[in-house]
BAKEPA-13353 format. One line per field, with one value per residue (C-alpha): residue in one letter; x, y, z. Coordinates in steps of 0.5 Angstrom, whole numbers, plus 500, padded with zeros to 3 digits. Each point is the difference from the previous one (the first is absolute). Example, Ala and Ser with C-alpha at 12.3 -4.5 7.8 and 13.67 -1.06 7.14 Angstrom:
BEGIN
rest	[A:S]
east	[525:502]
north	[491:507]
up	[516:498]
% end
This chain:
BEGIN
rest	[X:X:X:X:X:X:X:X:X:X:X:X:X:X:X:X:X:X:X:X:X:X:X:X:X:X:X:X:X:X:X:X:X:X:X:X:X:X:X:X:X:X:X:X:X:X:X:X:X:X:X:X:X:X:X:X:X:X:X:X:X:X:X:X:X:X:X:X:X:X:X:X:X:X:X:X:X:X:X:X:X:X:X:X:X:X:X:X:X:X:X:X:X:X:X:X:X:X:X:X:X:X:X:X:X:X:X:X:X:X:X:X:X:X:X:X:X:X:X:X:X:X:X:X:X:X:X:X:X:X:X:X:X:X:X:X:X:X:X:X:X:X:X:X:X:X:X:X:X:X:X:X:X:X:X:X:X:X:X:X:X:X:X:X:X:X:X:X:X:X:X:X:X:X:X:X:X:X:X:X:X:X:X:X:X:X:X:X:X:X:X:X:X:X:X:X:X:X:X:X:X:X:X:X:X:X:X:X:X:X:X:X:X:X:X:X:X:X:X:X:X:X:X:X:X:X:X:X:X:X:X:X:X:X:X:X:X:X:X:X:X:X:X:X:X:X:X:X:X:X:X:X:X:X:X:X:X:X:X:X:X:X:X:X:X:X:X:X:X:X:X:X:X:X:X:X:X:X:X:X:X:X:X:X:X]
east	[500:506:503:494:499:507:500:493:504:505:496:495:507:503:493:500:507:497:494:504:505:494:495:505:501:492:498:506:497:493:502:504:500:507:503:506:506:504:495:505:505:496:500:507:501:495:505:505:498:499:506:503:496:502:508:500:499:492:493:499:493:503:502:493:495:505:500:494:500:506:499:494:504:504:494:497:506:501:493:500:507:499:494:496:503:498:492:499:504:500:505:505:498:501:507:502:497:505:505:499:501:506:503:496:503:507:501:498:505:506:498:500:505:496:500:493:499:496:494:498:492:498:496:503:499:494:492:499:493:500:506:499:506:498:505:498:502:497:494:501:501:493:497:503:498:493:500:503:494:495:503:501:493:498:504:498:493:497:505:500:506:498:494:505:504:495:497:506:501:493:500:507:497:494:503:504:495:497:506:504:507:501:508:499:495:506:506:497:498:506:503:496:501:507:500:496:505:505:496:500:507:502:495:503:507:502:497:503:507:502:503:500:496:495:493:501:498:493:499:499:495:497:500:496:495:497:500:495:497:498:502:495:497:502:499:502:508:499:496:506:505:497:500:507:502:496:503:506:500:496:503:508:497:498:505:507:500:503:495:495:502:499:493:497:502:497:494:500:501:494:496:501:499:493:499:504:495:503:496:496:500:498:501:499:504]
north	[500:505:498:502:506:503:498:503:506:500:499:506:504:499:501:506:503:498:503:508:499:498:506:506:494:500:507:502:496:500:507:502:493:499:495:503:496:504:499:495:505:505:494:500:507:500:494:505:506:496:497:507:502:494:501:508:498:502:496:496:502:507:497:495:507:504:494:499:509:500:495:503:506:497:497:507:502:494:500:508:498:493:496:505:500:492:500:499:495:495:496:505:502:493:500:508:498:493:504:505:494:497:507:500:493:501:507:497:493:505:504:494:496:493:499:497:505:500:504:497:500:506:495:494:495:495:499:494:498:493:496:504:505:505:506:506:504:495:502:507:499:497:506:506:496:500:507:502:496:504:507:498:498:506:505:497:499:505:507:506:497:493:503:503:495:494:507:499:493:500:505:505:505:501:500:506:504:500:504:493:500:494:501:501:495:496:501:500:493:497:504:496:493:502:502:494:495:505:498:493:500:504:494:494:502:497:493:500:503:506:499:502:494:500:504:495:494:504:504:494:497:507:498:494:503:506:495:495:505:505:507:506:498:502:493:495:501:500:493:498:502:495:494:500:502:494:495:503:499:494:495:500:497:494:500:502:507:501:496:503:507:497:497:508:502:494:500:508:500:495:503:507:494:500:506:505:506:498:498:506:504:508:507:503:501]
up	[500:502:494:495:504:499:492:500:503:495:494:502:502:492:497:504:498:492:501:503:493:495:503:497:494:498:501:495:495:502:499:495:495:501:504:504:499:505:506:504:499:503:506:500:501:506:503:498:504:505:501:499:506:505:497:502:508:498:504:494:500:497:494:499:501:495:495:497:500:496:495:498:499:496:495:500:497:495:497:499:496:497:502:497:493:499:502:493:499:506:497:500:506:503:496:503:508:499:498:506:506:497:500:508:501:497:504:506:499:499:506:505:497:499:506:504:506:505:504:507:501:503:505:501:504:499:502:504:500:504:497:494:499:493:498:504:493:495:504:500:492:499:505:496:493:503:501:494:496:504:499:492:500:504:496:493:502:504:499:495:499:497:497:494:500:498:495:497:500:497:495:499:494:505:507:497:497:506:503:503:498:498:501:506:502:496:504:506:499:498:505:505:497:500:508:502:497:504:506:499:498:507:503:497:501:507:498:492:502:494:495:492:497:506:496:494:503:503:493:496:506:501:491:500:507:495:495:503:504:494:498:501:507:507:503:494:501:507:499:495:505:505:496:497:507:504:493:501:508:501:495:502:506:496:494:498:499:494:498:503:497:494:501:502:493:496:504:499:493:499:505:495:494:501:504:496:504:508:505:501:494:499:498:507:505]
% end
């Protein structure tokens, strides 16, 4: 029993980091109609300022509140330069967001030398629960994970804010004869994308550890998430998330894990076969 308990926990605890990374994934390209390529970089700088944080002496929370404001910084200015030029052509935009993270990846890879460096968690220690003992960070994890999906839901459902952004999503020509400015509306988005996947990497960086290739591996997750999810909705990514986060948790468990990484993909990639809309499949956010 306390075993299935602590792998539950564990399977709810990765679910809940895909899910933080595949939030800001989808509502770029729920958004805009481009997949960011350069999303999982975005993740690394979040990893990266944090550490920076820790290694200058400062409370490691300094640098897991200051990442996801400066990462989202950081996107601002990137759609307004580049991003922005390759809406028409989201190919392009997906070959130009790529060639973006490899110049992020690359950058950070000579700053830390390709080392793996640490972070400690915040909140060490465990919860006890009986004879079960469960990561008192990794359950902090899932809590902000929540809080962040609730805030999302709230900010794009019920604000001002959230009505322009789903004007936009819905009709662009008619958003901005209404007075809307869509490249405000769309700076802020990917701007906001970008900041969440700044958080989540601030979040995940004392259990991953940091070094350069870290955002690879939850780009191509947070990938297939969107896809099986559906593109256009709020809660189709976050569903998608959700379930390549359980597979990919739940099935080493069972089986070897490189095979395990590959039977995801092989069921995603026949789920989207005869479901290319997603889970749940919509034009609103």
């Amino acid at each position: 029993m306390a075993n299935a308990f602590v792998a539950a926990f564990e399977i709810l605890s990765f679910g809940a980091i895909i899910v933080l990374i595949v939030l800001g994934l989808g509502i770029i390209a729920s958004m805009m109609g481009i997949f960011n390529f350069a999303q999982g970089e975005f993740v690394l700088l979040g990893a990266y300022i944090t550490y920076l944080a820790y290694a200058k002496g400062l409370p490691i929370w300094t640098g897991m509140v200051a990442a996801p404001f400066v990462v989202g910084a950081l996107g601002f200015v990137l759609e307004a330069l580049i991003i922005r030029r390759f809406y028409a052509a989201p190919i392009v935009a997906m070959l130009g967001t790529y060639a973006l993270g490899l110049i992020i990846r690359e950058s950070v890879r000579g700053l830390i030398g390709g080392f793996y460096l640490t972070v400690p968690e915040p909140i060490g220690g465990s919860i006890d629960i009986g004879a079960m003992h469960i990561s008192a960070w990794r359950f902090t994890i899932i809590v902000i994970t929540l809080l962040v999906m609730a805030g999302c839901y709230l900010l794009l459902s019920r604000t001002s804010f959230g009505l322009r952004v789903r004007a936009t999503l819905e009709n662009p020509a008619l958003a901005r004869a209404s007075g809307i400015s869509t490249p405000l509306i769309y700076g802020a988005t990917f701007a906001f994308g970008a900041a969440l996947a700044g958080l989540a990497g601030a979040l995940i960086v004392p259990v991953f550890s940091l070094f350069a290739d870290l955002g690879l591996r939850f780009l191509i997750q947070g990938f297939v998430a969107v896809m099986v999810g559906g593109v256009g909705s709020f809660i189709g990514p976050v569903a998608g998330a959700g379930v390549i986060g359980t597979l990919s948790a739940a099935l080493p468990w069972v089986i070897a894990p490189v095979v395990a990484d590959v039977l995801v993909f092989v069921l995603a990639i026949v789920f989207i076969k005869f479901r290319p809309q997603g889970l749940i499949a919509g034009k609103g956010v």
